[in-house]
C-alpha positions in Angstrom: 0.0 0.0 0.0 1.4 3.2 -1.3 1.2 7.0 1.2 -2.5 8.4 0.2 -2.3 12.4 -0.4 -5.8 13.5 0.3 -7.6 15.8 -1.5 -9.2 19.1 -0.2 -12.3 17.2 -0.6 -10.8 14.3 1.4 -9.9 16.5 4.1 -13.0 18.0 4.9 -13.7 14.4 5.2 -11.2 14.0 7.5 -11.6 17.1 9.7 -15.5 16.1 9.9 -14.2 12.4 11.3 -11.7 13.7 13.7 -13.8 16.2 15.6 -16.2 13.2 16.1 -13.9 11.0 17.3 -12.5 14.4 19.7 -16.1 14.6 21.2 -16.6 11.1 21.9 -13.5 11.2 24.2 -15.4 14.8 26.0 -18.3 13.2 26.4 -17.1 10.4 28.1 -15.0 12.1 30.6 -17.6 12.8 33.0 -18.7 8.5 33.1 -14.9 7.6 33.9 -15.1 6.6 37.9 -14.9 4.3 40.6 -17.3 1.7 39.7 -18.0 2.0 36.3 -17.3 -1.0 34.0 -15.7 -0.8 31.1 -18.3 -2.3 29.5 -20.3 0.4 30.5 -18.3 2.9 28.9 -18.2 0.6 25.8 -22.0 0.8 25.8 -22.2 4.9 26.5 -19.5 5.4 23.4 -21.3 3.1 21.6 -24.8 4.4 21.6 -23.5 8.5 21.3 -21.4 7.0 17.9 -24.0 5.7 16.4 -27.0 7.1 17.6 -26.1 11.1 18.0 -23.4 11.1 15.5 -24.9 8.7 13.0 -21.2 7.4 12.3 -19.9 4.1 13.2 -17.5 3.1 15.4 -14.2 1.6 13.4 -13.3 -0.9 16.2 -16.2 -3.0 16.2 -15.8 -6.4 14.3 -12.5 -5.0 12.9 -10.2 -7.9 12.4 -12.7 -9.8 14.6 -12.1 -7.1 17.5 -15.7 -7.6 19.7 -16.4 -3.6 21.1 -16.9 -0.7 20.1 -13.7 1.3 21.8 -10.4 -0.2 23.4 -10.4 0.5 27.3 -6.2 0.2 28.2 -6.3 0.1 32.0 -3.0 0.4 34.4 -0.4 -2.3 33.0 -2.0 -2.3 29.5 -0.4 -1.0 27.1 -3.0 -0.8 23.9 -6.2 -3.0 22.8 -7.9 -3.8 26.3 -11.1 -5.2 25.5 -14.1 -3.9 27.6 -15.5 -6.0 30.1 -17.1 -6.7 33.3 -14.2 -5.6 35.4 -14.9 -2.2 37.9 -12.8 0.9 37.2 -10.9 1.1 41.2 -9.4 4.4 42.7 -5.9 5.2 41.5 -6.7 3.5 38.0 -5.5 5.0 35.3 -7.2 4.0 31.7 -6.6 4.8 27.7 -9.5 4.8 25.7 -9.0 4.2 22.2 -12.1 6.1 20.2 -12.3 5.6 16.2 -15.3 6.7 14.1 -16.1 6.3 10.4 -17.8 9.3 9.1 -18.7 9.5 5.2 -16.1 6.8 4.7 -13.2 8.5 6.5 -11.8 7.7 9.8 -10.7 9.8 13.2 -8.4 8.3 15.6 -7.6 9.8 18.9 -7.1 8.5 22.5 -6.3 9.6 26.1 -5.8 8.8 29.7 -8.0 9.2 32.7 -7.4 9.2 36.4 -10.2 7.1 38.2 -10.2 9.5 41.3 -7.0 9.8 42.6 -3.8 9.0 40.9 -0.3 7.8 42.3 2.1 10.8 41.9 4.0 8.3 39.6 0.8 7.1 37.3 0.3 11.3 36.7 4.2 11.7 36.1 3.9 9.0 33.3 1.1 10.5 32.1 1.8 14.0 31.7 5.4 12.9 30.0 3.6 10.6 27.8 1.7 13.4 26.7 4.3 15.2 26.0 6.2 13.0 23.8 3.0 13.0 21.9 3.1 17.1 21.6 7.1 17.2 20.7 6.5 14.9 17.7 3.1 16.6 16.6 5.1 20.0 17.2 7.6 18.4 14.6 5.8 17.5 11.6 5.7 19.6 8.3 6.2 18.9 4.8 9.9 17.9 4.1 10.3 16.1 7.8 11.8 12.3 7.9 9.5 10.2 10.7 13.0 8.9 12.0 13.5 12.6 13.2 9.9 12.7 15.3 10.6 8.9 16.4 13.8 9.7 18.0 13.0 12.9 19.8 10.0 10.8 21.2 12.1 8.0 22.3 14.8 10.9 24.1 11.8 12.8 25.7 10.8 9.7 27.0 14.1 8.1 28.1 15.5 11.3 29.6 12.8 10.7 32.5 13.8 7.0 32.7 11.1 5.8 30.4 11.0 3.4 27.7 9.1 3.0 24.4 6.8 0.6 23.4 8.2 -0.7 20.2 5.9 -3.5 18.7 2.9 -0.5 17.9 3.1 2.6 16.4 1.0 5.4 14.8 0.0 4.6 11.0 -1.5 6.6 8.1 -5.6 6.9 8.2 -8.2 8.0 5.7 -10.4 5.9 4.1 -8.4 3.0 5.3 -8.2 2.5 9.6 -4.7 1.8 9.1 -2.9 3.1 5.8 1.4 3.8 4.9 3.2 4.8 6.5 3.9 3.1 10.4 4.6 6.1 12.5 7.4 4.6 15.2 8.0 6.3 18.5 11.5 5.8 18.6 14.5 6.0 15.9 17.3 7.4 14.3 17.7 11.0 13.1 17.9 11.4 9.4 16.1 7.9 8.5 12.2 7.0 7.6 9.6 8.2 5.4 9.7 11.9 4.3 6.6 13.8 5.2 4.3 15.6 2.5 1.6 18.3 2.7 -1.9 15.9 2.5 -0.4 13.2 4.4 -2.6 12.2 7.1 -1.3 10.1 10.2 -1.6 9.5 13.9 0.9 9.8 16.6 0.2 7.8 19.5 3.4 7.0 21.8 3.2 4.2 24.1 5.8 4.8 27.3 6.1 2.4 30.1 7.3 2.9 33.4 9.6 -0.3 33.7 11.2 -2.0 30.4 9.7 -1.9 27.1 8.8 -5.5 26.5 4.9 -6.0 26.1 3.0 -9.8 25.7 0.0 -10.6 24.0 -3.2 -12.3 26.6 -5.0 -15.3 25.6 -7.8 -13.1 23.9 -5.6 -12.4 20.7 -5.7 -8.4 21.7 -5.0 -7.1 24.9 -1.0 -6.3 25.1 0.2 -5.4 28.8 3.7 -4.6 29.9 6.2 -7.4 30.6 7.2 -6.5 33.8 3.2 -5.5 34.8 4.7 -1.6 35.1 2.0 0.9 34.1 1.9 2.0 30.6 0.5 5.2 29.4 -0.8 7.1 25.9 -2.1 9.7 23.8 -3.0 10.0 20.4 -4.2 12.5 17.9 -4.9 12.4 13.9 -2.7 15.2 12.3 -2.7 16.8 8.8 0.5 17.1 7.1 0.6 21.2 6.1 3.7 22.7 4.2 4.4 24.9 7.3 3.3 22.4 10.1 0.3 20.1 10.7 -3.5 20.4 11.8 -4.5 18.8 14.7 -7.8 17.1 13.6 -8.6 15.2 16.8 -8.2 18.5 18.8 -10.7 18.7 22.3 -11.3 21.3 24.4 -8.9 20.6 27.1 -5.9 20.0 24.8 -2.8 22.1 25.3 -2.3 22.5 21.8 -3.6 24.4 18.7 -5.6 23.6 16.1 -2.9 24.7 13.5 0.6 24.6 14.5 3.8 26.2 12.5 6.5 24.0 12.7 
C-alpha cells in the first residue's frame, strides 16, 4: 500500500471524522469513575457513535475485534477489551475512540485518572503526553518520521522511560490503518519523508519499567512485561507545508488547532 495524499475534498472528510472522534472522548470524561465498568463505557461510546453522530464506530468487528472502543487500564499498554471488570481508585485507563464518518476515519485516545492517581501514574502521564506534543510539534512537509521517532524516544528516556516498540501510529483515511507506520522511537535522518496531504496519527506508548509487552489469551490485549504501568495519547494530524492540523483537537488540549513548525 502506497502514502495516500488526500484531497481538499478528502480533508473536509477527514476534519469532519476527527472532531467526532474528539467529542466522543469529551463526552465520556464525565462517566470515567470508581465503579464504572468498562463495559459500560463501551456501551455509552457506543450508543453517542451511532446514535447522536450517526457514524460508526471503526473498532467493532474490525479484524474480529468484539467492542466498540479499546479500554487500556493500568499495565495495558493498547487494545484492552471492555469488560465486566470495575474501574478502582488510582486506576488509570486509555480509551481508544475511532469513528467512520462519510467513509473517513478519526483516531484519537487519552488517559483518565479514576479518582486519585499515584504521583508516579500522573508523572507517566503527563510525559507521555508530552512525547505525543514534541512529535506533533515536529511535523511539516519535508520532515523524515526517524527525526519525530527519535525525539520521542529521548523525551521519554530522559525521565527513565522506555518505548513501546511493537505498535506505532499509522496513516488513516479511508483505510483504519494506511502507509506509512509512524514509530515512537528511531534514528535522526532515517524514515519516510513527510508531505503536505499526508494524514497520520501519533500515538506513543511509554512504560514505566522495560519496554517488553505480551500478548493475553484473547488475541488483543498487550500489557507490559514487567506488569509496570503504561501510558498514551494519540491524535490524527494533517500534514501542512508549514506544520500540521490537529484534527482530533478537544477542548482541554494544550495544543492548537494549526501549528507552524
Amino acid at each position: 500500500m502506497s502514502i495516500v495524499i488526500k484531497t481538499p475534498e478528502e480533508i473536509e472528510k477527514m476534519r469532519v471524522a476527527g472532531r467526532l472522534a474528539a467529542e466522543v472522548l469529551e463526552m465520556i470524561e464525565p462517566h470515567v469513575k470508581a465503579g464504572v465498568t468498562t463495559d459500560e463505557l463501551n456501551q455509552i461510546c457506543h450508543d453517542y457513535i451511532v446514535n447522536e453522530q450517526q457514524a460508526i464506530p471503526a473498532p467493532l468487528n474490525y479484524h474480529g475485534f468484539p467492542k466498540s472502543i479499546c479500554t487500556s487500564v493500568n499495565h495495558v499498554i493498547c487494545h484492552g477489551i471492555p469488560s465486566d471488570k470495575k474501574l478502582k481508585d488510582g486506576d488509570i485507563i486509555n480509551i481508544d475512540i475511532t469513528v467512520i464518518k462519510d467513509g473517513y476515519h478519526g483516531d484519537t485516545s487519552r488517559m483518565f485518572f479514576v479518582g486519585k492517581a499515584s504521583i508516579m501514574a500522573e508523572r507517566l502521564c503527563r510525559v507521555t503526553q508530552e512525547c505525543m506534543e514534541l512529535g506533533i510539534k515536529m511535523v511539516k512537509h519535508g520532515v523524515r518520521l526517524g527525526d519525530i521517532g527519535a525525539a520521542i524516544q529521548q523525551h521519554a528516556e530522559a525521565h527513565h522511560y522506555s518505548v513501546v516498540r511493537e505498535y506505532c501510529g499509522h496513516g488513516i483515511g479511508r483505510e483504519f490503518h494506511e502507509e506509512p507506520q509512524v514509530l515512537h522511537y528511531g534514528k535522526p535522518g532515517t524514515g519516510e519523508v513527510l508531505q503536505a496531504g499526508m494524514c497520520l496519527t501519533i500515538e506513543p506508548m511509554i512504560n514505566v519499567g522495560k519496554r517488553h509487552s505480551k500478548m493475553l489469551g484473547d488475541g488483543w490485549t498487550v500489557v507490559t512485561k514487567d506488569r509496570s504501568l503504561s501510558a498514551q495519547y494519540e491524535h490524527t494530524i494533517l500534514v501542512t507545508e508549514d506544520g500540521c492540523e490537529v484534527l482530533t483537537l478537544r477542548q482541554d488540549d494544550n495544543l492548537p488547532r494549526i501549528i507552524k513548525a
